[in-house]
C-alpha positions in Angstrom: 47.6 29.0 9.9 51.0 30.3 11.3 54.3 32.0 10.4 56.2 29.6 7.7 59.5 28.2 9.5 62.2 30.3 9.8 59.9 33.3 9.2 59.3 36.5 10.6 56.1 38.1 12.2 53.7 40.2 10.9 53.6 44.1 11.1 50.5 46.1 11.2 50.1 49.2 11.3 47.0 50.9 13.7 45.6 52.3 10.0 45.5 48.6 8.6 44.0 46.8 11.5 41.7 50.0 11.8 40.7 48.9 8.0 40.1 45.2 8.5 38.1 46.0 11.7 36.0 48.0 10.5 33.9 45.9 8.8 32.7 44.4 12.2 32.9 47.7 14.1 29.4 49.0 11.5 28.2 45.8 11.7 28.8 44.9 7.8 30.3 41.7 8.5 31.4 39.5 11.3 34.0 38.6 12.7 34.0 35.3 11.4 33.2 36.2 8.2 36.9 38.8 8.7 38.5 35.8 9.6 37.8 33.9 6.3 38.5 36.6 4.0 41.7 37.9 5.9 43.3 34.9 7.5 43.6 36.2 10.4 42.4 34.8 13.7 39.4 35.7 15.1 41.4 36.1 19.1 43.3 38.6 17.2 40.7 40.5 15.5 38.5 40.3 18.9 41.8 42.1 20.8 42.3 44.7 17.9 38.3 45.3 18.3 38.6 45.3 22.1 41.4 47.8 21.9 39.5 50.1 19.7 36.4 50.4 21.6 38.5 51.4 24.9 41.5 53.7 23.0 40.3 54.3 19.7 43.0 54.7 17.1 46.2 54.9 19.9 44.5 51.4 21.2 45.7 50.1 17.8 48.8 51.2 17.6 52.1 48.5 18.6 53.5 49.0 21.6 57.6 49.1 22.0 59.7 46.3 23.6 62.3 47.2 26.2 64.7 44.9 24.7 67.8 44.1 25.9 69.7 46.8 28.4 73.0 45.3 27.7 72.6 45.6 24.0 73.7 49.2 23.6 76.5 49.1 25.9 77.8 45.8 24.7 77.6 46.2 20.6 81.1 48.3 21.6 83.5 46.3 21.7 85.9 49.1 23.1 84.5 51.2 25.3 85.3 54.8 24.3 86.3 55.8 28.5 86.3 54.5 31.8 82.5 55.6 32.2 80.9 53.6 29.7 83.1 50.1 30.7 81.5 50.9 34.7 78.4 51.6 33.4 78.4 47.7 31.6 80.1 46.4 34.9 77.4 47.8 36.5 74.2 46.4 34.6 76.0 42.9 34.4 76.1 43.0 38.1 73.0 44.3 38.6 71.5 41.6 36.5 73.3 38.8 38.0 71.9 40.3 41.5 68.3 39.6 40.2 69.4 36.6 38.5 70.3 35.0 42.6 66.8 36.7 44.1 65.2 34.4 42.0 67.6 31.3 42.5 69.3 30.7 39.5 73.4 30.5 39.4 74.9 31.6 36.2 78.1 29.3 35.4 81.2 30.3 32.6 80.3 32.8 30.7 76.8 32.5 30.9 75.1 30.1 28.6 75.1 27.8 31.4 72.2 28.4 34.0 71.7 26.3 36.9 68.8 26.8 39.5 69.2 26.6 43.1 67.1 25.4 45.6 
């Protein structure tokens, strides 16, 4: 089935997985059965199930991304004082340290990645 090109995923909340779950958690319907009617995969609905059984409702609920470190810091294009421009120095080099551990050379301004061997 699948996202349609160009769009974005699907949220759900731990109250409407709980909802479409719980059909196969009493036993009313299967999981295929789910999958039909919702459209969503039965991996999917197995994990949410999975989840439930071992958390309960807090095993539903999404977890949050770390994201980007640098996208805080570098959404500024001026930094307000010295502290905040070190403090972007810093995670830049920090980055590029972890970046040679693993072997790779970053080239220009970045969008160019080479990997050494």
């Amino acid at each position: 089935m699948g996202r349609p090109k160009g769009g974005t995923n699907k949220y759900w909340s731990a109250e409407e997985k709980y909802k479409i779950i719980k059909p196969i958690l009493e036993y009313e319907l299967t999981s295929g059965e789910v999958t039909r009617r919702t459209g969503i995969s039965n991996g999917l609905l197995s994990t949410w199930v999975n989840k439930y059984k071992e958390n309960g409702m807090v095993g539903l609920e999404n977890k949050r991304k770390p994201g980007n470190p640098l996208a805080k810091i570098y959404s500024k294009k001026n930094f307000k004082n010295r502290e905040e421009q070190l403090e972007y120095e810093n995670m830049k080099l920090r980055i590029e340290n972890e970046r040679l551990k693993k072997g790779y050379l970053v080239k220009g301004d970045g969008s160019v990645v080479v990997f050494k061997k």
